[in-house]
LOTOR-585484 format. One line per field, with one value per atom (N, C-alpha, C): residue number from 1; y negated, z, x. Coordinates in Angstrom, 2 decimals. Example, Ala and Ser with C-alpha at 12.3 -4.5 7.8 and 13.67 -1.06 7.14 Angstrom:
2
k <- c(1,1,1,2,2,2)
north <- c(5.69,4.50,3.30,2.25,1.06,-0.03)
up <- c(7.80,7.80,7.80,7.08,7.14,7.87)
east <- c(13.19,12.30,13.20,12.85,13.67,12.90)
END
This chain:
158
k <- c(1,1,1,2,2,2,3,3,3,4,4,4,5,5,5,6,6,6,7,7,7,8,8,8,9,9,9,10,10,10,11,11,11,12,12,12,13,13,13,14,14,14,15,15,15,16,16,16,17,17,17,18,18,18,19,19,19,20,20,20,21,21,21,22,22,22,23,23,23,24,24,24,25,25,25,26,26,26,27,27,27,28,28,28,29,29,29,30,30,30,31,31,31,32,32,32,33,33,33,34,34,34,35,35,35,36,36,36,37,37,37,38,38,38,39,39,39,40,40,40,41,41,41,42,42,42,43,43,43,44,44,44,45,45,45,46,46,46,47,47,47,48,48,48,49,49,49,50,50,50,51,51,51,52,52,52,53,53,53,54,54,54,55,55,55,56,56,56,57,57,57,58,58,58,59,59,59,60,60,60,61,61,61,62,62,62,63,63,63,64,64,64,65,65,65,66,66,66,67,67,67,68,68,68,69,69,69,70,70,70,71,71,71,72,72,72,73,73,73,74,74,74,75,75,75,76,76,76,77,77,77,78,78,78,79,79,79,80,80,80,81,81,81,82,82,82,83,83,83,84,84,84,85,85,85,86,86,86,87,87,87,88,88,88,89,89,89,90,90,90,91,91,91,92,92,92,93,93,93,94,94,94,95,95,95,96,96,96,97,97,97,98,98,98,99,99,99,100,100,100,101,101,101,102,102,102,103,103,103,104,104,104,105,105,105,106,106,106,107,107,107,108,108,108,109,109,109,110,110,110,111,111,111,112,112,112,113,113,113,114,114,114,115,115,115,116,116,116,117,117,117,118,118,118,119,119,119,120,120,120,121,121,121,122,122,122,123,123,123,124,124,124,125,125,125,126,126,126,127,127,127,128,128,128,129,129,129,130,130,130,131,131,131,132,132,132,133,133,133,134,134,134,135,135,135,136,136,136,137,137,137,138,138,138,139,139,139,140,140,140,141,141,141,142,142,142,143,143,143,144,144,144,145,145,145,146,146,146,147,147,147,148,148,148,149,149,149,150,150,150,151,151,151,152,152,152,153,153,153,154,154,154,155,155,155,156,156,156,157,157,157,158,158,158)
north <- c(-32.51,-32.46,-32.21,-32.95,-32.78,-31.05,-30.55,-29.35,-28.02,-28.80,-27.55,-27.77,-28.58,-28.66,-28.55,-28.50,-27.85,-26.40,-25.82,-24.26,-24.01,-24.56,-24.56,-24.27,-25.29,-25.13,-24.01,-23.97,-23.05,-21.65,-21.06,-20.06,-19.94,-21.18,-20.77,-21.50,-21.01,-21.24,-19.86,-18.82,-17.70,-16.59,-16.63,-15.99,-16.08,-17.33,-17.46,-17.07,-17.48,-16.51,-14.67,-14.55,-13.31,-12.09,-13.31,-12.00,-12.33,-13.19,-12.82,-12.08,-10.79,-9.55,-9.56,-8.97,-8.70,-8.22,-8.98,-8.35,-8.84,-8.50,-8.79,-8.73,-9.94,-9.80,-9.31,-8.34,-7.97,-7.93,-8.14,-8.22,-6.44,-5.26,-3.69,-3.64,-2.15,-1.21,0.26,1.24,2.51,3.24,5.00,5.65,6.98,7.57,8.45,9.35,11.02,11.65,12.85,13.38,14.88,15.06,16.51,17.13,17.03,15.89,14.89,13.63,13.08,11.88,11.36,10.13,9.37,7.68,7.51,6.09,5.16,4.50,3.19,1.73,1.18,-0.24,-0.89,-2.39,-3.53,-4.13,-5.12,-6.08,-7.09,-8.23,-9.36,-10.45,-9.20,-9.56,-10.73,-12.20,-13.21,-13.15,-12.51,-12.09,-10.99,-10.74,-9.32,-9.27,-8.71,-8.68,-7.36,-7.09,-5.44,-5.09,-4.31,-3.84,-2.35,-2.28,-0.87,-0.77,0.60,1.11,2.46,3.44,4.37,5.29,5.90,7.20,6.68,5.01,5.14,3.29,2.89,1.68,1.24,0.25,-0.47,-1.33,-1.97,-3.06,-3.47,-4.65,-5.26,-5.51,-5.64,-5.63,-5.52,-5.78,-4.59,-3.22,-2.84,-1.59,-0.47,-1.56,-0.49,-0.18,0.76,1.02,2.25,3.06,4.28,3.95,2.73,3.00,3.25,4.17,4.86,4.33,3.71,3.48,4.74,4.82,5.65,5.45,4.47,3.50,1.97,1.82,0.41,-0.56,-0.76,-0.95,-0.34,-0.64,-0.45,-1.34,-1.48,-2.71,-2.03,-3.46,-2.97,-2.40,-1.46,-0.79,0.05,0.03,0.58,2.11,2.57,3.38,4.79,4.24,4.91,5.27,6.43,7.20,7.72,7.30,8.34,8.82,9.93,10.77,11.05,11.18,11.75,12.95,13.85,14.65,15.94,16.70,16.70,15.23,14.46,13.55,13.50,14.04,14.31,15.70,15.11,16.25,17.16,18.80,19.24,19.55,20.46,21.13,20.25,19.85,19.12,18.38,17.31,16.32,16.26,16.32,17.13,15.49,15.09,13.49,13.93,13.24,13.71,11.95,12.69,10.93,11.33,10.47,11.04,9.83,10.16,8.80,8.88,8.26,8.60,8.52,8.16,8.17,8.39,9.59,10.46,9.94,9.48,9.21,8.06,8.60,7.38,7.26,8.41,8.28,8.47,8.26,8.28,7.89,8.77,8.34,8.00,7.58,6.83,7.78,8.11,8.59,7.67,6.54,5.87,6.51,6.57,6.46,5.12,5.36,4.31,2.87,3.17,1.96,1.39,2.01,1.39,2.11,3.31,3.40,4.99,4.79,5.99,6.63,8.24,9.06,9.90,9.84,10.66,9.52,9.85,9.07,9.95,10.91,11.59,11.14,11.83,11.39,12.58,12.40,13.29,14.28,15.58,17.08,17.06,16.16,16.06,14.93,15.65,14.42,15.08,15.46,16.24,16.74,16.05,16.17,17.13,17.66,18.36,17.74,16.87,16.56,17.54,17.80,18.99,18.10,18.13,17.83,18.08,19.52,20.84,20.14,19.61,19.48,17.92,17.41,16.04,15.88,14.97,15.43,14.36,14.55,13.90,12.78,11.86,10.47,10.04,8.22,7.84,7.73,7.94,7.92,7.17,6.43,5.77,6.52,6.44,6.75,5.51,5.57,4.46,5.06,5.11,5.41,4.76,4.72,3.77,4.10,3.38,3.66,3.11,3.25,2.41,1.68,0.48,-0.33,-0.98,-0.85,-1.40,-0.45,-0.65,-0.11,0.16,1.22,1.37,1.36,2.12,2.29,3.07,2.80,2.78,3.62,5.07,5.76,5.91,5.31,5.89,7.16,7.54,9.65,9.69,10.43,10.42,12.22,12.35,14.03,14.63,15.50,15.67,17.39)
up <- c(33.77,32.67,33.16,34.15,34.92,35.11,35.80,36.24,35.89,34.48,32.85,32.34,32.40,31.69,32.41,33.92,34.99,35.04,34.91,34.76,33.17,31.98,31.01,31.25,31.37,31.47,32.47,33.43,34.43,33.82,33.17,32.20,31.23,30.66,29.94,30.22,31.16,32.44,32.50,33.02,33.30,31.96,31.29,30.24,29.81,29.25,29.11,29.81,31.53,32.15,31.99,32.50,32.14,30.64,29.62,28.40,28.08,29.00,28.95,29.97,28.59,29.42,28.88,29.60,29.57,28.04,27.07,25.75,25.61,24.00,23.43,22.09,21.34,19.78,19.52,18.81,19.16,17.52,17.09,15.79,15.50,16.50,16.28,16.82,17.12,18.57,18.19,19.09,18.51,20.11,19.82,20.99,20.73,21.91,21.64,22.88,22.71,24.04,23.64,25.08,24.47,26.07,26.73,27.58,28.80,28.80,29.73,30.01,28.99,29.24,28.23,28.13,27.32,26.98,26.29,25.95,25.13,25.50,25.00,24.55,23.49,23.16,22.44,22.38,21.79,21.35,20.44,19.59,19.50,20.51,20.62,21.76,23.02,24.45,24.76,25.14,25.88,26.82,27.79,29.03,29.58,29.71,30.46,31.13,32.21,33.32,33.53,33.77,33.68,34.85,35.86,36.80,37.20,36.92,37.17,38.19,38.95,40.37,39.35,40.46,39.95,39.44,39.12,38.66,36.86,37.71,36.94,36.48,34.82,34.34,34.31,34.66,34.33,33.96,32.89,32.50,32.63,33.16,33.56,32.28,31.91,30.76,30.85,29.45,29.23,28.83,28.64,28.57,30.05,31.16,32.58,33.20,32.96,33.20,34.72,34.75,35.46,36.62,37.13,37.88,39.77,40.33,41.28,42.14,43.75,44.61,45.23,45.52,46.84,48.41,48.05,49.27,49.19,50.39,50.60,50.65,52.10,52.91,53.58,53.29,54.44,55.16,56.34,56.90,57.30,57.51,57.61,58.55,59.06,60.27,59.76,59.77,59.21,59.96,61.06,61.64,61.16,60.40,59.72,58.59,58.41,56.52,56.62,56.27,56.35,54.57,54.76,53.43,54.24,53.09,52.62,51.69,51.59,50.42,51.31,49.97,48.47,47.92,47.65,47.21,45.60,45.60,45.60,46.37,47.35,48.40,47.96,48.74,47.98,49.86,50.58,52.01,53.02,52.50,53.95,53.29,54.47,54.46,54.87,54.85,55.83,56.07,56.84,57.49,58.02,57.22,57.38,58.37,59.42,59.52,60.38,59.14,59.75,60.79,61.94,62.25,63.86,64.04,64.96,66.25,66.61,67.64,66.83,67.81,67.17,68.40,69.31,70.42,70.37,70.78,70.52,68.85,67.65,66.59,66.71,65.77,65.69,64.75,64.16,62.64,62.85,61.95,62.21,60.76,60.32,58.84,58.52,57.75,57.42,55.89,55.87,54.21,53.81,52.20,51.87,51.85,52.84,53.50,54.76,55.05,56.16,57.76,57.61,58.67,59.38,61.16,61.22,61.67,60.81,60.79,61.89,62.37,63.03,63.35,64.76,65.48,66.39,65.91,67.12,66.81,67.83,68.19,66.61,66.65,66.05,67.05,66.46,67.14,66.43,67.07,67.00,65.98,64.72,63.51,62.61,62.53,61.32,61.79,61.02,61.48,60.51,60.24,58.86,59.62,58.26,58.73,57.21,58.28,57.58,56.49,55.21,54.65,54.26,54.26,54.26,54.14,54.93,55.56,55.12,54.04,53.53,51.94,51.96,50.47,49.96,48.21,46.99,47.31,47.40,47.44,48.17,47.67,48.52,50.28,50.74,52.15,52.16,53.67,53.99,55.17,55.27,56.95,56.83,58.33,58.90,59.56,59.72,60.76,61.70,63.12,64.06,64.96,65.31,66.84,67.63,68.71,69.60,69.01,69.09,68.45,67.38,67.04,65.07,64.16,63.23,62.01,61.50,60.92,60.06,58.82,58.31,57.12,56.26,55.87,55.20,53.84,54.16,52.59,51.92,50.86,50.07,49.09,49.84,49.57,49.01,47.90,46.83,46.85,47.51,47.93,46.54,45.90,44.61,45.62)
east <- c(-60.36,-59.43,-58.01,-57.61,-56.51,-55.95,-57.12,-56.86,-56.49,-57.64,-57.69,-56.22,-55.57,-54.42,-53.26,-53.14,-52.25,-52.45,-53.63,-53.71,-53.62,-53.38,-52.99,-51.50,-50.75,-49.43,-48.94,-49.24,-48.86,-48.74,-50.23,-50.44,-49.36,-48.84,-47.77,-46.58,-46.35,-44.90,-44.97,-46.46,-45.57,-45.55,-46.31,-46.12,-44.32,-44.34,-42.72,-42.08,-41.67,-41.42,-40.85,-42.01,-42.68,-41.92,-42.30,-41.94,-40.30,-39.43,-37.76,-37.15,-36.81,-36.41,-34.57,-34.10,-32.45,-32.40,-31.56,-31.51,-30.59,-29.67,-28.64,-28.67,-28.08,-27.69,-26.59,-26.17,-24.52,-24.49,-23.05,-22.36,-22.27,-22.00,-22.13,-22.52,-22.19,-22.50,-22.06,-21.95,-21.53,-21.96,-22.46,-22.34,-21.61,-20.74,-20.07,-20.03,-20.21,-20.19,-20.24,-19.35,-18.95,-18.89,-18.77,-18.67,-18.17,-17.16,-16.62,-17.22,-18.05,-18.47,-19.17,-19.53,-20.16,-19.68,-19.96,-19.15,-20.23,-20.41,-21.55,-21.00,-20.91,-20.15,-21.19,-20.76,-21.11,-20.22,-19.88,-19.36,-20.02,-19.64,-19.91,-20.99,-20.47,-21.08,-20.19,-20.85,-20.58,-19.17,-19.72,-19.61,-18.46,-17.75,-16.99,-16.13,-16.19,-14.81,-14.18,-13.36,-12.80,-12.03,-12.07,-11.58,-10.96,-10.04,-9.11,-8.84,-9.34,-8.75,-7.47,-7.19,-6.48,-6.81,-8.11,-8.44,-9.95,-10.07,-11.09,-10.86,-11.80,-11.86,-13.26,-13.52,-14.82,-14.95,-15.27,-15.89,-17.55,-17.73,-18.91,-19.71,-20.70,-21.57,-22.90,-23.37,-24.68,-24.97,-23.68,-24.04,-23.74,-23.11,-23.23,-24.20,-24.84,-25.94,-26.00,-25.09,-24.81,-23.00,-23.61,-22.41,-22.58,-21.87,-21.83,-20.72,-21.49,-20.57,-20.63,-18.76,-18.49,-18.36,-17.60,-17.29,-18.15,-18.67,-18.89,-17.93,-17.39,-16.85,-15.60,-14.40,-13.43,-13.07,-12.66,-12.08,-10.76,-9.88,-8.46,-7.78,-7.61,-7.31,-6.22,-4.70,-3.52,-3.50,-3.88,-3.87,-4.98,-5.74,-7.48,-6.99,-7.16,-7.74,-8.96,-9.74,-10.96,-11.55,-11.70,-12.55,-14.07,-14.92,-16.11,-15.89,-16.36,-16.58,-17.56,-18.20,-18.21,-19.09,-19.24,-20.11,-20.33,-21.02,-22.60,-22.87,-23.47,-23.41,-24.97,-24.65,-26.01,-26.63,-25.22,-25.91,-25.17,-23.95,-23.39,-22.38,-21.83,-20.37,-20.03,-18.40,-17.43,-16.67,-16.64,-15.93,-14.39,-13.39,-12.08,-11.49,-11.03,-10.25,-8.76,-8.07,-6.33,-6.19,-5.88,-5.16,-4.87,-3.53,-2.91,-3.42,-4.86,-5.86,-7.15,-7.76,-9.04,-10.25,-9.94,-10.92,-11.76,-13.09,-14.03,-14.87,-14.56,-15.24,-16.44,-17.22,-18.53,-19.36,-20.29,-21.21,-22.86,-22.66,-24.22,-24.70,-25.97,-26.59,-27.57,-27.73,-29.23,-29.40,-30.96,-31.32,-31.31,-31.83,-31.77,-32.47,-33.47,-33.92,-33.16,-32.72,-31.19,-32.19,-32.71,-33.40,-32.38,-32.26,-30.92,-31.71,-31.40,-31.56,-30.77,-29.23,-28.45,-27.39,-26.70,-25.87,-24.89,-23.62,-23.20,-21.59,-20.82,-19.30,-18.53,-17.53,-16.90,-16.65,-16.21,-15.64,-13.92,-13.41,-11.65,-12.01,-11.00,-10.65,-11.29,-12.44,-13.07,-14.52,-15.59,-16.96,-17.45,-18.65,-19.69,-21.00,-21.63,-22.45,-23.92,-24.62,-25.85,-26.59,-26.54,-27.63,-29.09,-28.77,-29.77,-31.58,-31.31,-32.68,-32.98,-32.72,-32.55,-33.09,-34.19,-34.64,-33.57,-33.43,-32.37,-32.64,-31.69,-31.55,-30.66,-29.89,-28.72,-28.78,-27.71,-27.82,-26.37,-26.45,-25.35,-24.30,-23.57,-22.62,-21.60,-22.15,-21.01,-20.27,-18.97,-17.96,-17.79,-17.37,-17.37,-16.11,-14.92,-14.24,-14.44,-14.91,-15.83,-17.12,-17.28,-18.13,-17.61,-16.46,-15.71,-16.09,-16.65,-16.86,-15.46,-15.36,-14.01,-14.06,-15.69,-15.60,-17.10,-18.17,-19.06,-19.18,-19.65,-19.44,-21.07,-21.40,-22.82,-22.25,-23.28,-23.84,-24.99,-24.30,-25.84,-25.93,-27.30,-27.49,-28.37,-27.86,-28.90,-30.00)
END
């Protein structure tokens, strides 16, 4: 009897579990999109935090569904600029790094299981690294001067 009624409950431990999925009651909602973009709202999410860099706004929610890192990671090194681009890369990525010592760079390529794919020095202050030969999906680069990381870009290759 004991047992029947521990695998009773358990059974509906995970069911319950189980059938709570991410949802929302909202007071509106509205969607809006045109050629530049798209715009998705609610009226009357709990929850929201909002963060402005310079080019772009985000608010945290349920309706962020599509958001895209560029950068991981920078660490602070006053002497380092480094770029990535084109990102969303299709054949290659061109690694830009300004900075008043070029000696000793170096990139690492993992996919997105963190497994490396490529490991070479830079050629001056400006690398191209080949995508060509890379099926669609995120990839990482690490930058390195010596053994310090400088700076971590996710590359999404379509």
């Amino acid at each position: 009897m004991k047992i029947t009624l521990k695998i009773l409950v358990a059974f509906f431990l995970f069911v319950y579990a189980t059938s709570e999925a991410q949802e929302i009651i909202t007071a509106s909602g509205d969607y809006f999109s045109n050629s530049n973009g798209s715009l998705s709202s609610t009226l009357g999410e709990p929850i929201g935090e909002t963060f402005a860099g310079t080019e772009n706004i985000i608010t945290q929610g349920f309706q962020q569904s599509k958001l895209s890192i560029i950068s991981i990671t920078e660490l602070p090194k006053a002497d380092y600029t480094v770029n990535a681009f084109p990102n969303p890369a299709k054949e290659y990525v061109r690694i830009k790094c300004d900075s008043q010592r070029n000696e000793n760079l170096s990139y690492e390529l993992y996919d997105n299981m963190g497994k490396l794919l490529q490991k070479k020095q830079f050629d001056g202050s400006e690398t191209v690294i080949s995508f060509s030969n890379l099926k669609p999906s995120d990839y990482f680069i690490r930058i390195l001067s010596g053994q310090s990381e400088i700076k971590t870009f996710k590359i999404v290759k379509h």
